[in-house]
N, C-alpha and C positions, 0 to 999 in steps of 0.2 A: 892837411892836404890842401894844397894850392889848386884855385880854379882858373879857367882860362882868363879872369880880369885880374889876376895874382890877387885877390879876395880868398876866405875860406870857401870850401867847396860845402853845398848844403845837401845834405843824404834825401834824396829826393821819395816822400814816402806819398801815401797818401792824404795820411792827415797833413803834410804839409801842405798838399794839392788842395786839399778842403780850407785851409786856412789862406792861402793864397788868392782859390776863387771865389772866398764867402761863401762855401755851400757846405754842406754836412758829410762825416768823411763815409758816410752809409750811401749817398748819392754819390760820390766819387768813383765807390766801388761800384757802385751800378753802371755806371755810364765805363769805365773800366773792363767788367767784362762786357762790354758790348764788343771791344775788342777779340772775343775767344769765337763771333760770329764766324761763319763760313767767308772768306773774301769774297765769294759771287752773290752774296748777301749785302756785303758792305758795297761792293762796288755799285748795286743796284742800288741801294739806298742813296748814295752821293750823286746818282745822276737822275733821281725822280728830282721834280718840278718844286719849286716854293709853293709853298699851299698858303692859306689865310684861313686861320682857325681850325678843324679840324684836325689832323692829320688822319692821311687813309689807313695810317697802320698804327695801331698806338705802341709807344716805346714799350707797356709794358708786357704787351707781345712776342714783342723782340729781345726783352730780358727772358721771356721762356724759352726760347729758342737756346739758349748760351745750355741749357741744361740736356738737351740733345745729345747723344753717345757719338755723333759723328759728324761732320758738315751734310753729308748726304740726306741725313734724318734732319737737318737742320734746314733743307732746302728744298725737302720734300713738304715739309712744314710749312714752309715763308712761302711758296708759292699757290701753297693755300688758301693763305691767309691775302695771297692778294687777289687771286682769285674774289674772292669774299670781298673785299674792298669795292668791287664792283662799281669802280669811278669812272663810267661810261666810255669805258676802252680806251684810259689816258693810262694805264699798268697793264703791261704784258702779262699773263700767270705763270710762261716761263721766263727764270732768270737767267741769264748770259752767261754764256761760258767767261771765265775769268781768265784775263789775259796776263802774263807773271809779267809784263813787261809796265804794267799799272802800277803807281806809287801806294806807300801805306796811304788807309783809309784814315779820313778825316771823321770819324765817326764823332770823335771826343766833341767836336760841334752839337751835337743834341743837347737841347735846352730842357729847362725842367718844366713839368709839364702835368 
């Protein structure tokens, strides 16, 4: 199979994604389903602020959330949880409605942690 640089096309797996970004293909899958989040999850996520050191919501908070039966359970959840974050009213505890006219989430940017 020819790829768009007339090269072979490469099966894009995850252990190739682990071998490509140096990380472990157990992390890949992690940061992977971060993907299965609610969108008005992701979206809140991509427009909170850069922090320095800790993060108000630890990632792997957010990996529990993936295990929620619905977005709704998921967002009942995460608004909790930032509730609880309690960063002197810089986090709404409701999260936004999700607007479908929004590109995919850049979630895959979360760093290890």
């Amino acid at each position: 199979m020819e790829g768009p640089a007339g090269g072979r096309a490469q099966k894009l797996t995850q252990a190739a994604l682990a071998r490509e970004f140096g990380r472990s293909r157990v992390r890949v899958t992690q940061i992977m389903n971060l993907l299965r989040l609610a969108p008005e999850i992701q979206k809140y996520i991509m427009a909170m602020p850069p922090t320095k050191g800790r993060m108000p919501i630890a990632e792997n908070r957010l990996r529990r959330l993936v295990g929620k039966p619905d977005w709704e359970s998921q967002i009942q959840e995460f608004e909790r949880l930032v509730a609880m974050a309690g960063s002197g009213g810089v986090y709404n505890a409701k999260v936004p409605a999700f607007q479908a006219s929004e590109s995919a989430p850049a979630i895959l940017a979360v760093t290890d942690g």
